[in-house]
N, C-alpha and C positions, 0 to 999 in steps of 0.2 A: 496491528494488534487490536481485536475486539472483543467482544462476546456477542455467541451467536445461539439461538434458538430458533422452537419451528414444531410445528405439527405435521401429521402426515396421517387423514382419516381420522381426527382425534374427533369427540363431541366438543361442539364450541369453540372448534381450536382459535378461530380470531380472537377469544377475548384473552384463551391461555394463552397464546403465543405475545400478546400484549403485556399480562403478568409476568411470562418468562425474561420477556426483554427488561421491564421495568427491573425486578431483580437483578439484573447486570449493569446495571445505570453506569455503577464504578468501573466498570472495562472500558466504558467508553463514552465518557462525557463530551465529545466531540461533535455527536451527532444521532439519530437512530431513524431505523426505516422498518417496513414490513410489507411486504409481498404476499398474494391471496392468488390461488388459481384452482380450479375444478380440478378432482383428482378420483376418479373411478365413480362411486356413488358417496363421496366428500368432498374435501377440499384438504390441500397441502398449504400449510402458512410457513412465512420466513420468514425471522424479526433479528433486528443487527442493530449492535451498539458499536459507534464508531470512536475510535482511538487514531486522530487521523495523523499518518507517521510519512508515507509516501505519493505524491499525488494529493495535496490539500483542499483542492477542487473539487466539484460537486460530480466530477467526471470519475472521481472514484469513492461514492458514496455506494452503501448498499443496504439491504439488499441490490445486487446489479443485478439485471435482465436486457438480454439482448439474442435477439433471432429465438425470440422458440427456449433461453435456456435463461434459469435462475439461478445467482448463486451469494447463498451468504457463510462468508470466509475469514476465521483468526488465523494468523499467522505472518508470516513475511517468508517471499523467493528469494533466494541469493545470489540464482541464477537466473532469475529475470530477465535480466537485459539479454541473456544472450538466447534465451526460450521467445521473446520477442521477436531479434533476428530470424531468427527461423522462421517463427510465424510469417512475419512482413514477407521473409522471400517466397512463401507459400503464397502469397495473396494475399491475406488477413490485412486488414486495415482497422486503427487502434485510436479511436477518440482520446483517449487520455492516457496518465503514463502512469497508471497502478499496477500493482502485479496483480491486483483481483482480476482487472481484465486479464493481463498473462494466464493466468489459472483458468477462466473462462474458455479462452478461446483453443488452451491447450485442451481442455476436458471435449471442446467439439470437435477436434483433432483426432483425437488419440482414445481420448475416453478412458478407463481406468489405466491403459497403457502407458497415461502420461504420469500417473504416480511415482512410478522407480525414477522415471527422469528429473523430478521436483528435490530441490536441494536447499532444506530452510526447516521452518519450523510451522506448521498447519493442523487445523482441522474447520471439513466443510461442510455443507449440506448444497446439492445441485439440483434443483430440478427439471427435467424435461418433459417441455409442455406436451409435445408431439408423443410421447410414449406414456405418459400420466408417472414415470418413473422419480423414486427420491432415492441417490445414491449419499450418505454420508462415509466420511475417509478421514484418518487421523497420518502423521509422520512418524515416519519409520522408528523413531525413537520414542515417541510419547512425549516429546515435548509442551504439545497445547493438549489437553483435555477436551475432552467428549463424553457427557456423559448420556445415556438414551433410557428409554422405560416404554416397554411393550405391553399393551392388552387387546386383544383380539386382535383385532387386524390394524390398530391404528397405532401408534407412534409418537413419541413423541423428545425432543432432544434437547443437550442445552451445554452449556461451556462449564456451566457448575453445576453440582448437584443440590443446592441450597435453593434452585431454580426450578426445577422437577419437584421437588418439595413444596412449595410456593404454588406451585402451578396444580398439582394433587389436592393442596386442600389441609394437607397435612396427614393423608391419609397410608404414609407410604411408613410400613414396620420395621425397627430397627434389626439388623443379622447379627443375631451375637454371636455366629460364628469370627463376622468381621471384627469385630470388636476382640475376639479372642486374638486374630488375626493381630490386631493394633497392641495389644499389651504385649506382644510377644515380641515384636517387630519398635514397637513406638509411631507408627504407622499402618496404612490400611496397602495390602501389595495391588500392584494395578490390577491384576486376575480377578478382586474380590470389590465389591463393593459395600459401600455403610447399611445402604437400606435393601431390601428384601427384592424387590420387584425390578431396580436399577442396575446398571452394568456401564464398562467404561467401554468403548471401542478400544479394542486392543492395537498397539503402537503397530505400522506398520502393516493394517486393514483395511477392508471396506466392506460397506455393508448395503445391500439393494431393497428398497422397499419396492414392488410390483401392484401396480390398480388391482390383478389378483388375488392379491392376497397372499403371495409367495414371496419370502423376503431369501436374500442369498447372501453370502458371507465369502470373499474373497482377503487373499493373505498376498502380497504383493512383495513383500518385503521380511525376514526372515535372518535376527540376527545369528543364531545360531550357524546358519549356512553360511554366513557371512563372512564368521570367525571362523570356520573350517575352511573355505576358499581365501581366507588372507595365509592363513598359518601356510600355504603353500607357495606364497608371494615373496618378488624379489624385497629386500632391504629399502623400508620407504625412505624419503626423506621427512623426516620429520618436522625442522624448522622450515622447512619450504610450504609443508600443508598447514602447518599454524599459523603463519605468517597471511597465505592467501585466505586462509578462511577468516582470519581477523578483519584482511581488507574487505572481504565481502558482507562481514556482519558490521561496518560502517554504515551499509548503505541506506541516506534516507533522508528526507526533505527538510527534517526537524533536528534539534542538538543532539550528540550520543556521548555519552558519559562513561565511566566504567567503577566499578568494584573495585576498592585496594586495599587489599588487608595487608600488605606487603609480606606475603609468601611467596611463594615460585608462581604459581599461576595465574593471582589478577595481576602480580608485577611483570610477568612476560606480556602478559597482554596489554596491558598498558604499554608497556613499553614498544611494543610494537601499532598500535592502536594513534600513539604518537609521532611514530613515523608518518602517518599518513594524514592525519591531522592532527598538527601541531596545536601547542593549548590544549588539548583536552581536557574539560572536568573531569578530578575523580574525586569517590568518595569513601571514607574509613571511618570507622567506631573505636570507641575507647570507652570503659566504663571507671566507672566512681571508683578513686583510689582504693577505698578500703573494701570494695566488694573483689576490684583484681587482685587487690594480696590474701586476702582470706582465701581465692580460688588457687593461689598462686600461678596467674597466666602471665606469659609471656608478653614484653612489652612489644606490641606489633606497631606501634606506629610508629615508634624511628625508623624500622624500615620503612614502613608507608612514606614517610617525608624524604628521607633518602632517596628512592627510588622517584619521585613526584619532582624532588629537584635537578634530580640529573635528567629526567627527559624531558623538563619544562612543562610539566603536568599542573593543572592548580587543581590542589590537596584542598577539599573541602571535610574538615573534621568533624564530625556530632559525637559529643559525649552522652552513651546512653545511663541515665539513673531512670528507666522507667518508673512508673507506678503500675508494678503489674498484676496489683488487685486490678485493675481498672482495664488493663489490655489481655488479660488474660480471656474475658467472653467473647472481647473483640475479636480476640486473635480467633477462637475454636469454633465464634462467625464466620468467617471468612475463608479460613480450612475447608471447610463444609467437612471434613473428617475428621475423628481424633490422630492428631497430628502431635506429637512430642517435644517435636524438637523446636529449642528454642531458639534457634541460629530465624525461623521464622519471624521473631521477633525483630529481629536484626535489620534484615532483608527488610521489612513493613516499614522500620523507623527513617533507615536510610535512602529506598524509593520516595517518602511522603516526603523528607528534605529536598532530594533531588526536584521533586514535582513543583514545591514552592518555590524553586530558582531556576523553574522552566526546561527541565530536562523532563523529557518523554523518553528515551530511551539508553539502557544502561547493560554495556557488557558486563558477564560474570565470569569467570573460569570454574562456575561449574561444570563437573565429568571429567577434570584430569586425572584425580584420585582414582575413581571409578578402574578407568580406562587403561592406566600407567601405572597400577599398584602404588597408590602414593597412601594408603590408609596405613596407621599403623598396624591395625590387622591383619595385613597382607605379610608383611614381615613379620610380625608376633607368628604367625599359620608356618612360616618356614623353620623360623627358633623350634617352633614346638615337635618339628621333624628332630632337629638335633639333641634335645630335650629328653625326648623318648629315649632314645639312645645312653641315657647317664641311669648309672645304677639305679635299681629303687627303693633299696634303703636309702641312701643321698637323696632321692627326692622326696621322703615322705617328711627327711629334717627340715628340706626347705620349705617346703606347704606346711610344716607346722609350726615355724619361726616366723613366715610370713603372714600365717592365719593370726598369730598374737597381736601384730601392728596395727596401732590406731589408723586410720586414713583422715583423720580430722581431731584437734582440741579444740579446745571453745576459740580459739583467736588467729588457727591458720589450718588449710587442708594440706596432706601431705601428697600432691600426684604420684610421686614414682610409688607407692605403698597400693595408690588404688589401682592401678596398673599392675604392680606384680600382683594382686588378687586378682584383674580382671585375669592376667596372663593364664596361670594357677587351674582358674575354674574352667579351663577347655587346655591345656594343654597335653594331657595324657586321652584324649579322645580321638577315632579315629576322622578320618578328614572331612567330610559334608556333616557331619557331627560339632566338629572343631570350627572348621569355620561360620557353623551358622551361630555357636555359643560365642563365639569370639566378636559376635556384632547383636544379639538379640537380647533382650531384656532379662530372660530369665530362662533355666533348663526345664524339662519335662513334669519335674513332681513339684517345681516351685511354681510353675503355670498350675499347674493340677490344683494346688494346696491354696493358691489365688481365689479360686471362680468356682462359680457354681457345681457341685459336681456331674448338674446334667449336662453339662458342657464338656465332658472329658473327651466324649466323640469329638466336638471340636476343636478340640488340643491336636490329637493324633491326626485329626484331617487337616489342621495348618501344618504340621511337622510334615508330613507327610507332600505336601506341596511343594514345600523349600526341596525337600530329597530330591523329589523329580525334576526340578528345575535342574538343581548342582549337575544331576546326574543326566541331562540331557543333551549330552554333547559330544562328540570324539575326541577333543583335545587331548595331549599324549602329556600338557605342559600344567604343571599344579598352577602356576602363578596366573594364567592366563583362563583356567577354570576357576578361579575365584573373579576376576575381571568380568569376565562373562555372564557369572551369576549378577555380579554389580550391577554389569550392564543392563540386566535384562527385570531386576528386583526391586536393587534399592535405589538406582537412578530414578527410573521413573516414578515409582511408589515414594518416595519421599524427596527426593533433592529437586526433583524438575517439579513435582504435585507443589511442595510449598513454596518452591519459586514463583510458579505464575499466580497462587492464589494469594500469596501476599503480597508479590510486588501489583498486579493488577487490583488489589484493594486498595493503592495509592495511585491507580491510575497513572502507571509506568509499565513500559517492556523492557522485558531482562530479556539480553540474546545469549546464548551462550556458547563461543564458537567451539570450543573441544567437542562440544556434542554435533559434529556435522559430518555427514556419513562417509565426507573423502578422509576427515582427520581416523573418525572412526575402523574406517576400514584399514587404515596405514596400523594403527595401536594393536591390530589383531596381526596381525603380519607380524611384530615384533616380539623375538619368545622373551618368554621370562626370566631369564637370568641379562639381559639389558634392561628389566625393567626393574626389580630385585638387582641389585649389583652390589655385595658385600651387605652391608646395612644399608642400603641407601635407599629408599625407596623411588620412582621415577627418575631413575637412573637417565635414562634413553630423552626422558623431555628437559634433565637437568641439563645434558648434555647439547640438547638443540638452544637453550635460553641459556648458554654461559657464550654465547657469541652477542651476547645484547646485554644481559644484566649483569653487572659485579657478581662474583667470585660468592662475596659476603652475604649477597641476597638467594643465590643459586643452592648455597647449600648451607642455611643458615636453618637452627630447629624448626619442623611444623609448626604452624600456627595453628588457631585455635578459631574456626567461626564459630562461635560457640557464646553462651552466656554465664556469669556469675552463679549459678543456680545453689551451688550449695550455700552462696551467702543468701542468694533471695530467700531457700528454705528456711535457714535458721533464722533469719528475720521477718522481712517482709510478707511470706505464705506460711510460717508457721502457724498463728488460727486458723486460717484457712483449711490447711491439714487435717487438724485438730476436728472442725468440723465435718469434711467430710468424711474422716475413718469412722465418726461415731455416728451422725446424721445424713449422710450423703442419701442421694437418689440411688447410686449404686451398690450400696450395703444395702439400704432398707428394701431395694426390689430383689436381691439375695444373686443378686451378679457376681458380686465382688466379697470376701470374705470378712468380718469383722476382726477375729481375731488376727487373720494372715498380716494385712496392712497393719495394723497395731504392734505386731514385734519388729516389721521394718520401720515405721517411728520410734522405737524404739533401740533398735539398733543401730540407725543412721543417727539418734540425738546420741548416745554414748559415743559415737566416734569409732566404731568398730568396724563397720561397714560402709560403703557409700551407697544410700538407696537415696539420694537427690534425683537423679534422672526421674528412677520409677515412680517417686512421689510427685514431681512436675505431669510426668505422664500421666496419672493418677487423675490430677484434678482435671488436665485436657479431656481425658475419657467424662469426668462427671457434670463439667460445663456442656460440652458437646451431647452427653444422650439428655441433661434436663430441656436444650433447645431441640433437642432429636424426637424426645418424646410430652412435649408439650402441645404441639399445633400450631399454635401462634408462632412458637422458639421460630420452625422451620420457615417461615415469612419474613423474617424481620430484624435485623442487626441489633446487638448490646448496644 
């Protein structure tokens, strides 16, 4: 796990590609390199930050160049070793035992061919000398980031976007389409990007830079099809593919650790994680008594220690009481997006403890939800089928008994009240409608009523985006068209985006085996009433982890990654609030509404509403555009 950058025909590019790298320092305090060669009437630069995880020797240092080809590479193979045999039986002879060479010497193999074959998490930049070519390619899932920014014929690339920004000068203009984008979502989707002139490589691409001047964009990989050719597949085995991909996401020269929030899914992996290396660190959160009972969250950590003790796990505990005046510019640093969610938080506090007792790398069970319908949305999306179906006199008395209920007094919130609102507010809608309210910030006239009104084109053109996605599939199976969407949206647009950019702010790698294309491809194979089964969410994976975990952990309520937020509102970020609905940078540049935000402070402090989220969100959007549109901001960490 690194961070990588690079020019390609840029002006100057050795000093940018030098600023690019420095900006990544945190990916990879291990080591860094940079690579220069003539490229048409330029040069091509390649500059890498080392995170050294496999191969600790100088034998897998990079940028690597060997015969004619360069390459600098984030990520890790899972199938390495056995992409090596091959090699070796071909001929290939292998100084060192990194997977950078494996990927090397497959790309002078195979060339973009060897993509679909690569089983892991990546993104690269290649060049060959002999053809003056720069091929960059990200994984099939969007696991590692890429982000690139084009102007005339030169190029230029990097693992974050805070790096492109850096490397411009500061010169690169905010898209308040995106930004619409983020209030709607609480994230930026991978489709779109923050700034004007940037672009993500899309999960499962590549892209050819030509000494001509011709750049070509190939698609290698294609979840869509994917989930159309499982849906025709025999009955996978389930525990047999989470089982081997956990063993292969062990693999590595340095300690690996895991996530335990004691739910179903860092507790199965754990627990299988521990079969094969016994001891394993893990690590779990807990916050400040009185901040969980104000949320009223669920106590996760007796599960956590539960589970930690039966499989001889050592449970490393952090109790978080941030100060999150203080980690909040940090955090919307290091995003490089406006980023919402506060589970980020999480993920940062608990990689940086890891990192000070010398773990570099830590499995998560992020992408089971995703994949396995385990969100309570997915179940809410089917109730709201049966729903429909009850009179509607009867429903207008319960939306209007429901609509009376506080969701909060001054000394406790009440969850099941914010729920049956959130339920309430998309349950009579019809279905890519339903589901996308059932997970987005806000409906059509409360975004409109939000934001500038010359932004309403970009309302209807984000709305508009989500439709085409829902609606780009064959799937005959509801459960498995919302999965899909996950798949293909809010995985990699928020759950894998502030995975790597918070855990790699503390200079750690999160793997995450549910997201790996054999597990992935088995989850599409399986219809949705095993995954949905009565009320159950992840039916189909509860049933592969009750062969390993108690009964009590298998099907014990959802946990919560999540943070105290509506205690931190009502204490800790209320002036905060305060100032920005009256003073902010996004009022006063007429983005954001004055009045609008002002009746949700006020409706969220009476206790009628829950607008915690969108007011967290709120500040992330107006920390991230004052560093977005400052100059310096985009250079330089809180």
């Amino acid at each position: 796990m690194c961070g990588i950058a690079g020019t390609y025909r840029w002006p100057g590019g050795k000093a940018v590609t030098d600023r690019l790298t420095d900006t990544l320092a945190h990916r990879g305090p291990d080591g860094a390199g940079r690579y220069g060669h003539p490229a048409a009437d330029g040069e091509v630069q390649l500059g890498h930050r080392r995170l050294a995880i496999i191969d600790l020797s100088e034998t897998g240092a990079q940028p690597m160049v060997s015969d004619g080809l360069a390459l600098t590479y984030n990520g890790e193979l899972y199938n390495a070793p056995e992409l090596r045999a091959e090699l070796a039986a071909a001929g290939v002879r292998f100084r060192g035992t990194s997977d950078t060479e494996v990927l090397l010497e497959a790309w002078r193999r195979w060339g973009t061919d060897c993509l679909p074959r690569l089983r892991g998490m990546f993104a690269f930049g290649i060049f060959d000398e002999r053809t003056g070519e720069l091929v960059l390619a990200r994984d099939q899932l969007g696991i590692k980031p890429l982000f690139l920014l084009r102007r005339g014929a030169g190029l230029v690339f990097a693992s974050e976007l805070k790096a492109l920004a850096a490397a411009t000068g500061g010169s690169l203009e905010v898209d308040h389409a995106a930004l619409v984008a983020s209030l709607l979502y609480y994230w930026v989707p991978d489709s779109r990007c923050a700034f004007r002139e940037a672009e993500k490589l899309p999960p499962g691409s590549w892209l050819r830079c030509r000494p001509d001047g011709r750049v070509e964009r190939g698609r290698y990989w294609n979840l869509r099809d994917v989930a159309r050719e499982a849906r025709d597949s025999e009955p996978p085995d389930i525990a047999a593919l989470v089982e081997e991909s956990t063993r292969r996401h062990l693999l590595s020269d340095v300690p690996v650790a895991t996530f335990l929030s004691g739910g179903l899914d860092s507790s199965y992996l754990t627990a299988l994680a521990a079969r094969h290396q016994p001891g394993i660190s893990a690590y779990t959160i807990g916050f400040r008594a009185e901040d969980a009972r104000f949320e009223a969250m669920p106590d996760d950590l007796r599960y956590a220690r539960q589970v930690a003790e039966r499989f001889g796990v050592d449970l490393h505990e952090i109790e978080i009481a941030p100060n999150v005046l203080d980690l909040l510019p940090r955090m919307t640093y290091h995003l490089d997006e406006p980023i919402g969610d506060p589970a980020a938080i999480n993920t940062f506090l608990i990689c940086s403890a890891a990192r000070e007792a010398g773990v570099k790398v830590m499995l998560s069970g992020m992408g089971a939800d995703e994949l396995f319908a385990g969100y309570r949305k997915h179940l809410a999306n089917l109730i709201a089928l049966r729903y429909q179906r009850v009179p509607r006199p009867l429903r207008r008395g319960v939306s209007g008994v429901v609509d009376r209920l506080p969701v909060a007094t001054s000394r406790r919130g009440y969850r099941s009240v914010r729920f049956a609102k959130r339920f309430l507010s998309f349950a009579e809608l019809p279905e890519e409608t339903a589901f996308r309210r059932s997970y987005t910030m806000y409906d059509q006239d409360e975004l409109l009523a939000l934001v500038d009104p010359d932004l309403a084109q970009a309302v209807g053109d984000v709305l508009t985006e989500h439709t085409d996605v829902y609606q780009d599939n064959d799937l005959d199976d509801f459960v498995n068209r919302m999965c899909l969407t996950d798949a293909r949206m809010f995985l990699p647009g928020l759950n894998l985006a502030y995975t790597d950019r918070s855990s790699m702010a503390a200079s750690t790698e999160v793997r995450v085996p549910y997201v790996d294309v054999e597990v992935v491809k088995a989850a599409f194979a399986v219809p949705g009433d095993r995954k949905i089964a009565g009320r159950q969410g992840k039916a189909v994976l509860k049933e592969a982890a009750g062969s390993v975990l108690p009964r009590e952990i298998v099907y014990r309520p959802k946990g919560l990654f999540s943070a105290p937020l509506r205690a931190w509102m009502s204490r800790d970020l209320a002036p905060l609030v305060r100032e920005v609905v009256n003073d902010g940078v996004l009022v006063g540049s007429g983005i954001l509404r004055r009045d609008a935000l002002a009746r949700m402070v006020a409706e969220d402090a009476a206790g009628q509403r829950d607008f915690s989220k969108h007011l967290w969100h709120v500040l992330t959007v107006e920390y991230w555009y004052r560093g977005a549109t400052s100059g310096a901001g985009q250079s330089r960490a809180a």
